[in-house]
matplotlib code that plots the C-alpha trace (Angstrom):
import matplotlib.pyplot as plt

x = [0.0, 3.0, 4.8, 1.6, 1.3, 4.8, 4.9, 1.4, 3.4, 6.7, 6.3, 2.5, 1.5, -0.1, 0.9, 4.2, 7.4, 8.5, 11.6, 11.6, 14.4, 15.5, 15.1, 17.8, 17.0, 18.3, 20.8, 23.3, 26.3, 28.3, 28.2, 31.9, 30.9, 27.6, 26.7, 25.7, 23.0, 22.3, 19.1, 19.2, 15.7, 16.1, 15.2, 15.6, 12.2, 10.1, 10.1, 6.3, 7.5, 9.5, 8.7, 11.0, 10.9, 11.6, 10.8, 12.0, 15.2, 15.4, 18.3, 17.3, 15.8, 18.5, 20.9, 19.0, 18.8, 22.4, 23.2, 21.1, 22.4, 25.7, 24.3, 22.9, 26.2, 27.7, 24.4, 26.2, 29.2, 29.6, 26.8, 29.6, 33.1, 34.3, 32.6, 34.2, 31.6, 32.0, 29.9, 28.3, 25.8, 24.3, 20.4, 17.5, 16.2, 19.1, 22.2, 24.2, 21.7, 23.2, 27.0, 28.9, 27.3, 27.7, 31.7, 31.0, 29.2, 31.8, 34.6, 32.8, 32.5, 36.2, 37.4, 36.1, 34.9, 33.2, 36.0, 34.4, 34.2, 38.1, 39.7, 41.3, 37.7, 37.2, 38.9, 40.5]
y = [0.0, 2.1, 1.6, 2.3, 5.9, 6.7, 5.5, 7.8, 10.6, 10.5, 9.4, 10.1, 6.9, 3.7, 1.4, -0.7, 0.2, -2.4, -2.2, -4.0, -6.8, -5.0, -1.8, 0.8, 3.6, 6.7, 8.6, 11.7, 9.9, 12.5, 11.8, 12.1, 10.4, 8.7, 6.9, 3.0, 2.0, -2.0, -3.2, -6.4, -7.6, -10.1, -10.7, -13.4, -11.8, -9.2, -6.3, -5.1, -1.1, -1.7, 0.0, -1.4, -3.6, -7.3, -10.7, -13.6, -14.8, -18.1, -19.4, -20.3, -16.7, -15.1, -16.7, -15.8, -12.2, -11.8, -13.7, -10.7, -8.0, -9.3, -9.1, -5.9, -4.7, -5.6, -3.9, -0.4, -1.1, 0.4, 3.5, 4.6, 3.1, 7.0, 7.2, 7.4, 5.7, 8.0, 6.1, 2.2, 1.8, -1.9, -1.3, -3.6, -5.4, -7.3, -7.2, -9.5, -12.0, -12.7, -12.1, -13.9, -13.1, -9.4, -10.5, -11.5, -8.5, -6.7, -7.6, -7.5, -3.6, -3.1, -4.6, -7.6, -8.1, -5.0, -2.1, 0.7, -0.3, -0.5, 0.3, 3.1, 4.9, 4.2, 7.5, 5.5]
z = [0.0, 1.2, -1.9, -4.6, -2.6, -3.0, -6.7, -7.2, -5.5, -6.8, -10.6, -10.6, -12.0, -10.6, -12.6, -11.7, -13.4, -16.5, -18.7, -21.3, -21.5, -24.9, -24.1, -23.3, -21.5, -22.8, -21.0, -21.9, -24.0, -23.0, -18.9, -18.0, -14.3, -12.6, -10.0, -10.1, -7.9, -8.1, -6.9, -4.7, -3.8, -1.5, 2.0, 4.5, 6.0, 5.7, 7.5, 7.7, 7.3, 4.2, 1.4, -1.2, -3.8, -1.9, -2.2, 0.6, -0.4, -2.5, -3.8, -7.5, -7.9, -6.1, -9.1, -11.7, -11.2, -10.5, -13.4, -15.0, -13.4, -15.0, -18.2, -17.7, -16.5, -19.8, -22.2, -21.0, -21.5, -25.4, -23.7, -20.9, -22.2, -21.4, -18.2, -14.9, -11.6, -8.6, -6.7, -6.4, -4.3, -4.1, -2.3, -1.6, 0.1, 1.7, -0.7, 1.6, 1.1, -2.3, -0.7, -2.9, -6.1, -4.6, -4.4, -8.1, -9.5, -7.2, -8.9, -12.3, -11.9, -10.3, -13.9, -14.9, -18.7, -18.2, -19.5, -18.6, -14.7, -15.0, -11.3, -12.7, -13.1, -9.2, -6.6, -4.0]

ax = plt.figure().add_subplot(projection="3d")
ax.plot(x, y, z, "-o")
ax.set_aspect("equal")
plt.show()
């Protein structure tokens, strides 16, 4: 209920949110930094106040949409190649319920087959 208000509120529409799997959204290809934020919607429970976007942790599901946010990952890649991350932000949910795809999609980002998440694009 919580969540339908806000979405009425803040986006002024009542109808959920869907991307399409082949879509890219549009963004300005000449950002020279952004921020990632990484949506992780699992929980071990729910909390009765929580607004988010959640689902109770299970491990099949869990795998499947880490496998996609690796995939995802990748789709920007060609979008951002000159782009520098200033900030990663993983959000949920409970992200450490997925820990060690989070290690995975960690290390993805830092410089994995992703180039434009090389660790030079990180401030340290």
């Amino acid at each position: 209920m919580l969540s339908t208000l806000l979405r009425v509120l803040v986006a002024g529409r009542l109808k959920p949110f869907r991307l399409n799997a082949n879509e890219i959204p549009r963004f300005d290809p000449h950002l020279e930094k952004f921020g990632l934020y990484a949506h992780i919607p699992f929980c071990r429970r729910i909390c009765p106040f929580c607004p988010y976007n959640k689902m109770l942790y299970r491990e099949d599901k869990a795998e499947e949409y880490c496998k996609a946010l690796l995939v995802e990952l990748r789709r920007y890649k060609e979008k951002f190649s000159a782009a520098r991350i200033d900030s990663v932000y993983f959000g949920g949910g409970t992200p450490t319920s997925v820990t060690p795809r989070l290690v995975q999609l960690i290390d993805e980002i830092r410089g994995g087959d992703v180039a434009f998440f090389r660790p030079g694009n990180f401030r340290r």
